[in-house]
Structure formats: structure tokens, C-alpha cells
C-alpha positions as CSV (number, residue, x, y, z in Angstrom):
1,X,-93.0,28.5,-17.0
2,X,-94.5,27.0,-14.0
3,X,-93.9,23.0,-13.3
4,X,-96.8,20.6,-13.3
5,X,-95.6,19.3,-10.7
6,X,-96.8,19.7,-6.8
7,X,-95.1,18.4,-3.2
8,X,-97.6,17.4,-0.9
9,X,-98.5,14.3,1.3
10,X,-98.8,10.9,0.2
11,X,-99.3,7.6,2.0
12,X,-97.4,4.3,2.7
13,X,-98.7,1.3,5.1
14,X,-97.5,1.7,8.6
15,X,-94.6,-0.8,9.1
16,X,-96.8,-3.1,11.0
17,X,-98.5,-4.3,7.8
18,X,-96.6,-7.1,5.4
19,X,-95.1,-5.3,2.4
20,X,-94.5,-8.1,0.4
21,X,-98.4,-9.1,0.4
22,X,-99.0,-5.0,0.5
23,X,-97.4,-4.3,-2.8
24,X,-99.5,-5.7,-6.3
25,X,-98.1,-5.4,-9.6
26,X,-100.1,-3.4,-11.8
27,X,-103.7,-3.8,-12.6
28,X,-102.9,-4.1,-16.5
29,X,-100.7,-6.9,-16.3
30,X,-101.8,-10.5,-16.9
31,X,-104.9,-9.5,-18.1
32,X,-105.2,-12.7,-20.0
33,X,-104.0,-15.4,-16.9
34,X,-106.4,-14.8,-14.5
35,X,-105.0,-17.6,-12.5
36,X,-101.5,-15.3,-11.9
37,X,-104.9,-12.9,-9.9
38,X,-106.4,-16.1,-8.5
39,X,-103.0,-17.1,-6.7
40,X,-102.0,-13.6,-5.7
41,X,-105.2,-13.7,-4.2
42,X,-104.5,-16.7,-2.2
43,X,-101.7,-15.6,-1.1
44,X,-102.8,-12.4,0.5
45,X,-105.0,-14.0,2.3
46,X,-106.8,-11.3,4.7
47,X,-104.1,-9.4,5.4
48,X,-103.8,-5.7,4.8
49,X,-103.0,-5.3,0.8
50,X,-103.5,-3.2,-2.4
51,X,-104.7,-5.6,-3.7
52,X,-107.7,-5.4,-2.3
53,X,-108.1,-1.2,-3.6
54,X,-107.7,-2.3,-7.5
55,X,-109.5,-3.6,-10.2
56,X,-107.3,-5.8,-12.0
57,X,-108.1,-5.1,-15.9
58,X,-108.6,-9.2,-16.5
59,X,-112.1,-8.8,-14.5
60,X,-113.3,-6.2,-15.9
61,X,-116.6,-6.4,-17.7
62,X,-118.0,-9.4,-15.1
63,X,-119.5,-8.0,-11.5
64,X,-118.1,-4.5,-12.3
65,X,-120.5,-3.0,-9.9
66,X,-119.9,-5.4,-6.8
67,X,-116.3,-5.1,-7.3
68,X,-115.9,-1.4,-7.5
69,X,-118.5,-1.2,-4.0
70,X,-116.0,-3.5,-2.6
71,X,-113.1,-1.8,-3.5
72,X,-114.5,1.8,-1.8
73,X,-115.3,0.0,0.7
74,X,-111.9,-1.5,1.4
75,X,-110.4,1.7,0.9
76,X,-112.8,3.4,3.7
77,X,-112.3,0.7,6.2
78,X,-108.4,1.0,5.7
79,X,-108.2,4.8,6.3
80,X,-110.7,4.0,8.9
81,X,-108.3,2.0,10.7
82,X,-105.8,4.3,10.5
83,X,-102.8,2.0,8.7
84,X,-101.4,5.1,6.8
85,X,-98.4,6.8,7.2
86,X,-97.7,10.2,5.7
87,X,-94.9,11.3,3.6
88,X,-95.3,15.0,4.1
89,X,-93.6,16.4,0.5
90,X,-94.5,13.2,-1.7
91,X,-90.8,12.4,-2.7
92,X,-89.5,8.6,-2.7
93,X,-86.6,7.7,-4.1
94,X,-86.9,4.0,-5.1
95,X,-84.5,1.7,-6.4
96,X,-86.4,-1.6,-8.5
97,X,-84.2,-4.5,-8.7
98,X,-85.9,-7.2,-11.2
99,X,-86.3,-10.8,-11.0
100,X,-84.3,-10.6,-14.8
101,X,-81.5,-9.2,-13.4
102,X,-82.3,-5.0,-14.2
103,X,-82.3,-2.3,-11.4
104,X,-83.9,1.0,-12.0
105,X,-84.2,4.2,-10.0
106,X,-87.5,6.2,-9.9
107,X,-88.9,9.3,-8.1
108,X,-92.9,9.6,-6.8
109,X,-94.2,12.8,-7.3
110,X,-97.4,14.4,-8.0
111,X,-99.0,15.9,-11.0
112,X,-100.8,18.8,-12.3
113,X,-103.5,17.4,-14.4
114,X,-104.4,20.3,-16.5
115,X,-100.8,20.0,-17.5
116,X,-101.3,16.5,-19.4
117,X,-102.9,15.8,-22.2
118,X,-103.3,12.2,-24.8
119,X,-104.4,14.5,-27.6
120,X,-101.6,14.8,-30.6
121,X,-102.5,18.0,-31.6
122,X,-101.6,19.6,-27.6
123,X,-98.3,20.9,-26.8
124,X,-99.0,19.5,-23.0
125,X,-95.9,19.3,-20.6
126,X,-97.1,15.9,-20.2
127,X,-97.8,14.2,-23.1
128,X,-99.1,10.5,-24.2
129,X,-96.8,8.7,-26.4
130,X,-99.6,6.4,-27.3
131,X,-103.0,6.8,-29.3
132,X,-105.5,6.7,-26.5
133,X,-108.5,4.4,-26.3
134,X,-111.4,6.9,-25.7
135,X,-113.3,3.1,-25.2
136,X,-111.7,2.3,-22.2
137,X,-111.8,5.4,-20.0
138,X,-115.2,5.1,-19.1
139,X,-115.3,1.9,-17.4
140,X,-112.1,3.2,-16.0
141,X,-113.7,6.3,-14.8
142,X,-116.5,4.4,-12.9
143,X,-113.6,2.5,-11.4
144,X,-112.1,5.9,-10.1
145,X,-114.8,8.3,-9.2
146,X,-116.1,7.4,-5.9
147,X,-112.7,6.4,-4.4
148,X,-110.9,8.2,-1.6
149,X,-107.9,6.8,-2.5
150,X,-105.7,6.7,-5.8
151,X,-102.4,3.6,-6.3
152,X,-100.6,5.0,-9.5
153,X,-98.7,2.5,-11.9
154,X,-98.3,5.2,-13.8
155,X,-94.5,5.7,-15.0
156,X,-93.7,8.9,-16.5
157,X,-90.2,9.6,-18.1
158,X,-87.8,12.4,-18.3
159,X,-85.3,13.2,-21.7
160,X,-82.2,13.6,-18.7
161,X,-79.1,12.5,-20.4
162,X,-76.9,14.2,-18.0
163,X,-78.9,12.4,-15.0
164,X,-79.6,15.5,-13.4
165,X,-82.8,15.1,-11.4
166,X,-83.0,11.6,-10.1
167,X,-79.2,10.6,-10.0
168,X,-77.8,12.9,-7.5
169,X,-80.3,11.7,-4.9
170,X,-78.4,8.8,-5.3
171,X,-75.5,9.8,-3.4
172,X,-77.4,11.1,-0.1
173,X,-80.1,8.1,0.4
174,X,-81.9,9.4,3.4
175,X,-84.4,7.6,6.0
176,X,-85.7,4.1,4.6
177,X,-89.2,4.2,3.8
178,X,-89.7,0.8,2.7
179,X,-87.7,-2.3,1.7
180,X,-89.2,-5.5,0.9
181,X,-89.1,-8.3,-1.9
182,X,-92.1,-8.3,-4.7
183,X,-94.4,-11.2,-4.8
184,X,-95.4,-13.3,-7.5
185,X,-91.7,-13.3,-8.8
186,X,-91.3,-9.3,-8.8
187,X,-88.3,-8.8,-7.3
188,X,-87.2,-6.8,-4.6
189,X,-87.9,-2.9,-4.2
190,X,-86.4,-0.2,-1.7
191,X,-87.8,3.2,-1.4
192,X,-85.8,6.4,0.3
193,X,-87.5,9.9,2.2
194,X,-86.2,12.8,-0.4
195,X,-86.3,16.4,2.1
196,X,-84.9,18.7,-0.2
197,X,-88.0,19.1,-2.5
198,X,-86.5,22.9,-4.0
199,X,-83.2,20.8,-5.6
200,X,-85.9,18.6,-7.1
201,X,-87.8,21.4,-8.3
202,X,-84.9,23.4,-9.6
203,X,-83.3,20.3,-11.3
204,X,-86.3,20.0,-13.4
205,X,-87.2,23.7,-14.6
206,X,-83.7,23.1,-16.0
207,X,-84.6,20.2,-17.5
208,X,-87.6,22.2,-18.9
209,X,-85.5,24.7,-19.9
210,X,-83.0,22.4,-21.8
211,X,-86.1,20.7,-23.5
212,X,-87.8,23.8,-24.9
213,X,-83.9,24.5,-26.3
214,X,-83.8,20.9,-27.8
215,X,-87.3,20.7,-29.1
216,X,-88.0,23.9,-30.2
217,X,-91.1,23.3,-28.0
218,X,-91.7,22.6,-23.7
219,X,-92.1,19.0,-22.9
220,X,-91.2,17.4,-19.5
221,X,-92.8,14.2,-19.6
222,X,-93.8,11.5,-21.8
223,X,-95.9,9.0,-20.6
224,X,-94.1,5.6,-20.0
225,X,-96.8,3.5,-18.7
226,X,-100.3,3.9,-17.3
227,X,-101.6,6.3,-20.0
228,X,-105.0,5.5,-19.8
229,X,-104.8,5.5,-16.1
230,X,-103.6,9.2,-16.4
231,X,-106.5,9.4,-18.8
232,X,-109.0,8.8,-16.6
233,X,-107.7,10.7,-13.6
234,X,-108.2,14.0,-15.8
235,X,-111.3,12.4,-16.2
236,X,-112.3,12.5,-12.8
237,X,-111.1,15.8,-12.5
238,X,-114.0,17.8,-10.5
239,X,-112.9,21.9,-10.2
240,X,-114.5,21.0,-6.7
241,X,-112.9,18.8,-5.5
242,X,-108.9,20.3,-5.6
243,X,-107.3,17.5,-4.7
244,X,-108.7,15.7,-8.4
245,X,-106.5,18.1,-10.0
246,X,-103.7,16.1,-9.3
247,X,-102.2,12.6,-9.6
248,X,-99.4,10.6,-7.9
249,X,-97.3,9.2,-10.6
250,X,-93.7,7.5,-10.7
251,X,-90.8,9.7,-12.9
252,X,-87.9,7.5,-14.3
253,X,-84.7,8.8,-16.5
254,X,-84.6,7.5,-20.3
255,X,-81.1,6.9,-19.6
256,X,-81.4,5.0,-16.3
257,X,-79.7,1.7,-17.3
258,X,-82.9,-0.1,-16.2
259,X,-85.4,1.4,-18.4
260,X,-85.2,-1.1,-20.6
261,X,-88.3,-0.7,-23.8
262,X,-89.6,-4.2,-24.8
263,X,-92.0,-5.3,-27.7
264,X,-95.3,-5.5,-26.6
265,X,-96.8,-8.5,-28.6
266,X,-100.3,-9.8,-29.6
267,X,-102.2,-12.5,-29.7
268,X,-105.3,-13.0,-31.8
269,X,-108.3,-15.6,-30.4
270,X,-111.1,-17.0,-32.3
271,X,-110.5,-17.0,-36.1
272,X,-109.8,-19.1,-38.6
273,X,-106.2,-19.4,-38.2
274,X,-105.0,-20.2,-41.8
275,X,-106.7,-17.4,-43.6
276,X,-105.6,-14.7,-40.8
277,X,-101.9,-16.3,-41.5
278,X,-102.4,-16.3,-45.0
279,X,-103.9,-12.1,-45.1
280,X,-101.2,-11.5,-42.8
281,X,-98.3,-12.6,-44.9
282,X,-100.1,-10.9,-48.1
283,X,-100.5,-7.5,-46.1
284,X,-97.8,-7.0,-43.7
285,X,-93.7,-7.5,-45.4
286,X,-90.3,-6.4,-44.6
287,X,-86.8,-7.5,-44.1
288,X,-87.0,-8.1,-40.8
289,X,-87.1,-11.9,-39.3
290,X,-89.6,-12.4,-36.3
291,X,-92.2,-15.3,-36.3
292,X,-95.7,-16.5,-35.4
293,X,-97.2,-19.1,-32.9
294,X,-100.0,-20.3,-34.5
295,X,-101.3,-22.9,-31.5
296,X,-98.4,-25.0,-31.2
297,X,-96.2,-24.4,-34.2
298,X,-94.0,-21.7,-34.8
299,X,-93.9,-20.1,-38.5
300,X,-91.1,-17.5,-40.1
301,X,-92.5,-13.8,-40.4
302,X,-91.0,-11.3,-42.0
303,X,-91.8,-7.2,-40.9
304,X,-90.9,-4.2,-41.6
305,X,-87.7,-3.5,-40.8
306,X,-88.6,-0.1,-38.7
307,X,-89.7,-1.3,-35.4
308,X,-92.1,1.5,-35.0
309,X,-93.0,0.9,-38.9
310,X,-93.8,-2.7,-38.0
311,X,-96.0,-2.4,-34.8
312,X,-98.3,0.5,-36.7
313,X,-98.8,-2.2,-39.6
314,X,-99.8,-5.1,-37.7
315,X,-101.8,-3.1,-35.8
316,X,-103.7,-1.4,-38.8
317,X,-103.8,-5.4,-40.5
318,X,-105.8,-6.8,-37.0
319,X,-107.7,-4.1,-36.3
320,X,-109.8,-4.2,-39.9
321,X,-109.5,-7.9,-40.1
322,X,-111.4,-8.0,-36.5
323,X,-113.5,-5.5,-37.7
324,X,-114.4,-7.2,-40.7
325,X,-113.8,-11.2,-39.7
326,X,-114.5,-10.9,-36.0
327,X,-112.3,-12.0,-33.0
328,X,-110.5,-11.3,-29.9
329,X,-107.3,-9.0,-29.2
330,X,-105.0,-9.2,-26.5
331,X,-101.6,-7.5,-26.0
332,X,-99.0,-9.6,-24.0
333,X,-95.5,-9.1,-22.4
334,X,-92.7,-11.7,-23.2
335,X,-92.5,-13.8,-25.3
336,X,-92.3,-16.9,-23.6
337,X,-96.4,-15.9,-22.3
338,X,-97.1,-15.0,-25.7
339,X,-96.0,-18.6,-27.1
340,X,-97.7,-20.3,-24.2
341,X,-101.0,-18.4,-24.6
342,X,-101.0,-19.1,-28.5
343,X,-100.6,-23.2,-27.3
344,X,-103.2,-23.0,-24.7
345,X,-106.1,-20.7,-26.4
346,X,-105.3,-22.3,-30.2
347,X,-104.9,-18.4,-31.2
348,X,-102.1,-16.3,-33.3
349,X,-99.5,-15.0,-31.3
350,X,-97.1,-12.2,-33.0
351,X,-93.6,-11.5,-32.0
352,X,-92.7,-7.9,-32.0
353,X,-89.3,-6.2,-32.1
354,X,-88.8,-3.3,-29.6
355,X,-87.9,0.4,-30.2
356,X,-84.5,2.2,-29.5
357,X,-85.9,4.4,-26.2
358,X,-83.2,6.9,-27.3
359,X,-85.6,7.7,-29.9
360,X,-88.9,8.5,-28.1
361,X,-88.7,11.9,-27.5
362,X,-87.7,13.5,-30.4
363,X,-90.3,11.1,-32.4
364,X,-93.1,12.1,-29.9
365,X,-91.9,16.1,-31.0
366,X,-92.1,14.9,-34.8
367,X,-95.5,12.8,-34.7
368,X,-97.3,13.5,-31.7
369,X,-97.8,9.7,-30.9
370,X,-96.5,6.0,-31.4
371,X,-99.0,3.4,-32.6
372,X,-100.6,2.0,-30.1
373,X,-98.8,-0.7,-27.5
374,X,-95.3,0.0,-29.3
375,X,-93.7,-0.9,-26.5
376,X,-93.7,-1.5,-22.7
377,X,-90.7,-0.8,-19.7
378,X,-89.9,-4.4,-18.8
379,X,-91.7,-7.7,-18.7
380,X,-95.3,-7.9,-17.0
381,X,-92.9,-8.8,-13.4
382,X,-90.7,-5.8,-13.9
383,X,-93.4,-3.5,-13.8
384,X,-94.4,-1.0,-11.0
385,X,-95.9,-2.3,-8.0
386,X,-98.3,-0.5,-6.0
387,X,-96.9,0.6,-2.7
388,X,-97.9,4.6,-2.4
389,X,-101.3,5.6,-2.0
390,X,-102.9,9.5,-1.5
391,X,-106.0,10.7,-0.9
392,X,-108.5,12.1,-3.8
393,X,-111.0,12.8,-2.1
């Protein structure tokens, strides 16, 4: 069975330019503080940064059109001015070290797009492990289209409990890439040259092979973060252009101590706060303590006691009471952001438990997908910084 995977160029900046104003956390992070984007923006000043080729999700809806022209035409004035570097096989090995105190280990490589799919029912070698938002790929999609450029946060993961891909490269870090601390309280990140792409490529049709044995069924990789990202690339996929086919993604281990899987939490905005409290309680019940902030108090909840369980209730709950009662939705990382949002915006914050990650594969075998926003690698600072770039065009 062929990989869906490909070795080809990709792009850093040329050391000249500033890597820690370079590299922007990912554009679906923060989406309801639009003063962390205001600062960052501040901060970069006019200096050379990703910042300037994304559309971070908190804007979108307001000057769509202005911003997407500006964003092509940031991308064109960049390549224009030559401040790419090529990395001729598309292999980093990166280490992540977190401001909480987790280090991770990931791989760039690019994708086969036709190999990927977010429907269920598809026995894809990249599969979802989310119920995809059909809604949000086309505003998405005008995002992508006319770009020359693509900056993946998109985080796929491999079942490798033997650490067989990504581990060894461990042990023969080659030429330094790139090595800089994160803004806006990321961390700090280090990226490696990888030359030997065949032990790569023979370390994962083993993997495949061992899958297909453990499954009863071929599955490489299940989408960690950036589904609808890797949504709309397929999208924008144009049997013309041949370089659409692809996308540049990161790969992470399960097992890498660092992959950590946190709750991803909501908050709900303009209701009526006692009667969505008082549905709530009446609709969603378990064993399981968790709470509520409801503005500035803090009530007891009790939730299933199956994480999974738990998230797919609550979800069902808001989505018909919004439906039926009207409102806003938001989906936030921590829970100290949740509990300050809920103060700030008078809405209903929910705290959610997290999934064992030992438990994703086999369930995405079983089920085909985990309620939506089950749970997320890390805290919004942990999560992948754009750094690589390649051409799509």
C-alpha cells in the first residue's frame, strides 16, 4: 500500500529575519480575546512575520475581503523578496518545550490529500477524529484559494507505541534549522534537517503494516489538530494545480510524553443564565464532579462519568437549546480563560474532563469520530506555531 505521504521542498525564513516575531501560534487559538491578536500585533511590529500570512479565526466575519487581499499580498511581496530558505526533502525534526513545563517531539512532512478524509463512513489513511463543520470550510476556503503559500498548524498523530518513526531521529540530531523562544508566552522551539527520508519512509509502512494487523483495517493518521484546516486544503484541491494535492502538516507519537489531551471547554453568551443552568442540570447527569462559572460564581456539576460520554451530551444539550433559545458558542482552552471569560462576558462557562489519548485510536476504528471539540493537545500556548511554509501554488 502506497504512503500518503510525499518528500519535497518546504520553506523556513532565512536566518536574517527574527524568529521569535516570525513564528504565530495558531490561527484558532484565542478566538474569543482579540486583545492576545491586538498585542501580538504590536509586537511584530513591521518586521518579517507569519503573522502577517494568516487569518486569525477571532476576525473572521468583519473585513474578510480586505484581509484575505492583504494577506496574498504579503505572501507575494515576501517570496518576492526572496526571504525563503528551502528544505529540499520537507523533514524537521522539532523538539516543543512548553511554557507549562511539557516537551514534545514532532516531524513536518507532507501529505497526500486524496489520502484524507473527515467522512465516518471512509476507511481514509488519514482520518478526522472529529465531526466536521461543513459551515466553516467555506469561509475557510476563500481564505486559501488564491494564496501561493500554505503555514500548517495542522498536527497529525501516529498509534507508535514502540516509538519507531520519530524517536530514533532522536539520537542523530543533524544541522540546526531553527532555534528560538515562542512569543506571547509559547515557549521555546528547536527544529533539526532530517537527510535520510527512506528510514522515514520505511519506519512508517511498518507502522502501516502493524496498524492494518491491529485494526483489522489501514489507518496511519488521525487528525490531532487543524481538522478543518485539512478540510479545506482538500478543498482547494484543483487536479491542475499538482502542488494542491498536497499539504504540509506536523506528525507527533501518541506516546510522546508531551502529547498531553486536554478538555476543551465551552462557554455560552447571551442567554438567560438561570434557565440554561436550570435545563442543564435537568438534561445532562452523571457521577462525575466538574462545575460551572456562571459570571462570577462557581456552581457544582455533575456529568457523565465517560469523558467522551460527557462532551457528546453537553454538546447535543447546547446545540438544541441555541437552536431553540438563541445564543452564542465558543470553545475555550484552560480553564483559568474559561473562568475569566465567564466573569468578563456574564456567560456560562463549562468545565470538561479530558480523554485517556491511549484510547483514540481504537475508538476512531469502533465509531468513526469523537463528538465534536472532545479534546485539544495542550493549552492554547502549547499549540503549534507557524514557522514552515511551502508553496501551493
Amino acid at each position: 500500500m502506497k504512503l500518503p505521504v510525499k518528500f519535497d521542498e518546504i520553506l523556513l525564513p532565512k536566518k536574517d529575519v527574527d524568529l521569535k516575531k516570525w513564528c504565530v501560534v495558531a490561527c484558532d487559538q484565542y478566538t474569543s480575546q482579540k486583545e492576545y491578536w491586538e498585542e501580538l500585533k504590536k509586537y511584530v511590529g513591521n518586521d518579517y512575520s507569519a503573522l502577517n500570512l494568516i487569518f486569525p479565526e477571532c476576525y473572521i466575519g468583519a473585513n474578510n475581503e480586505a484581509r484575505i487581499k492583504n494577506i496574498i499580498a504579503s505572501m507575494n511581496d515576501y517570496l518576492k523578496k526572496d526571504i525563503f530558505r528551502k528544505v529540499d526533502n520537507g523533514l524537521v525534526l522539532l523538539e516543543r518545550k512548553t511554557p507549562l513545563g511539557h516537551t514534545r517531539h514532532g516531524l513536518t512532512m507532507i501529505v497526500d490529500l486524496t489520502q484524507y478524509s473527515f467522512d465516518p463512513k471512509d476507511k481514509a489513511l488519514i482520518r478526522a477524529t472529529e465531526g466536521t463543520v461543513i459551515e466553516r470550510i467555506p469561509p475557510r476556503v476563500e481564505i486559501r484559494k488564491n494564496c501561493p503559500l500554505e503555514l500548517p498548524h495542522i498536527m497529525l498523530l501516529i498509534d507508535d507505541p514502540n516509538k519507531t518513526v520519530i524517536e530514533p531521529l532522536l539520537k542523530e540530531k543533524n544541522e540546526v534549522l531553527y532555534d528560538t523562544d515562542l512569543n506571547m508566552n509559547g515557549g521555546h522551539i528547536t527544529g533539526w534537517a532530517v537527510k535520510d527520508e527512506k528510514k522515514v519512509a520505511s519506519a512508517l509502512e511498518r507502522l502501516l503494516e502493524a496498524s492494518t494487523k491491529k485494526y483489522g483495517e489501514p489507518l496511519l493518521f488521525a487528525v490531532g489538530d487543524g481538522n478543518h484546516s485539512l478540510a479545506t486544503a482538500k478543498a482547494c484541491y484543483n487536479e491542475k494545480n499538482p502542488l494542491s494535492k498536497y499539504a504540509l502538516v506536523e506528525v507527533a507519537n501518541i506516546y510522546d510524553e508531551g502529547i498531553l489531551f486536554e478538555p476543551i471547554h465551552r462557554i455560552i453568551k447571551n442567554i438567560d443564565n438561570n434557565k440554561f443552568v436550570e435545563e442543564f442540570k435537568k438534561a445532562v447527569k452523571g457521577k462525575m464532579k466538574s462545575k460551572m462559572f456562571v459570571g462570577n460564581k462557581t456552581i457544582d456539576l455533575y456529568l457523565p462519568e465517560n469523558s467522551i460520554e460527557a462532551v457528546a451530551e453537553t454538546q447535543k444539550f447546547i446545540d438544541a437549546y441555541i437552536k431553540k433559545n438563541g445564543g452564542e458558542l465558543d470553545y475555550i482552552h484552560g480553564e483559568n480563560d474559561l473562568k475569566e471569560l465567564s466573569a468578563k462576558t456574564g456567560g456560562v462557562g463549562i468545565v470538561l474532563k479530558s480523554m485517556e489519548k491511549s484510547a483514540l485510536f481504537d475508538y476512531i476504528v469502533k465509531n468513526g469520530v469523537l463528538p465534536r471539540k472532545t479534546f485539544s493537545m495542550g493549552e492554547a500556548n502549547e499549540k503549534r506555531y507557524y514557522i514552515e511554509a511551502r508553496k501551493i501554488k
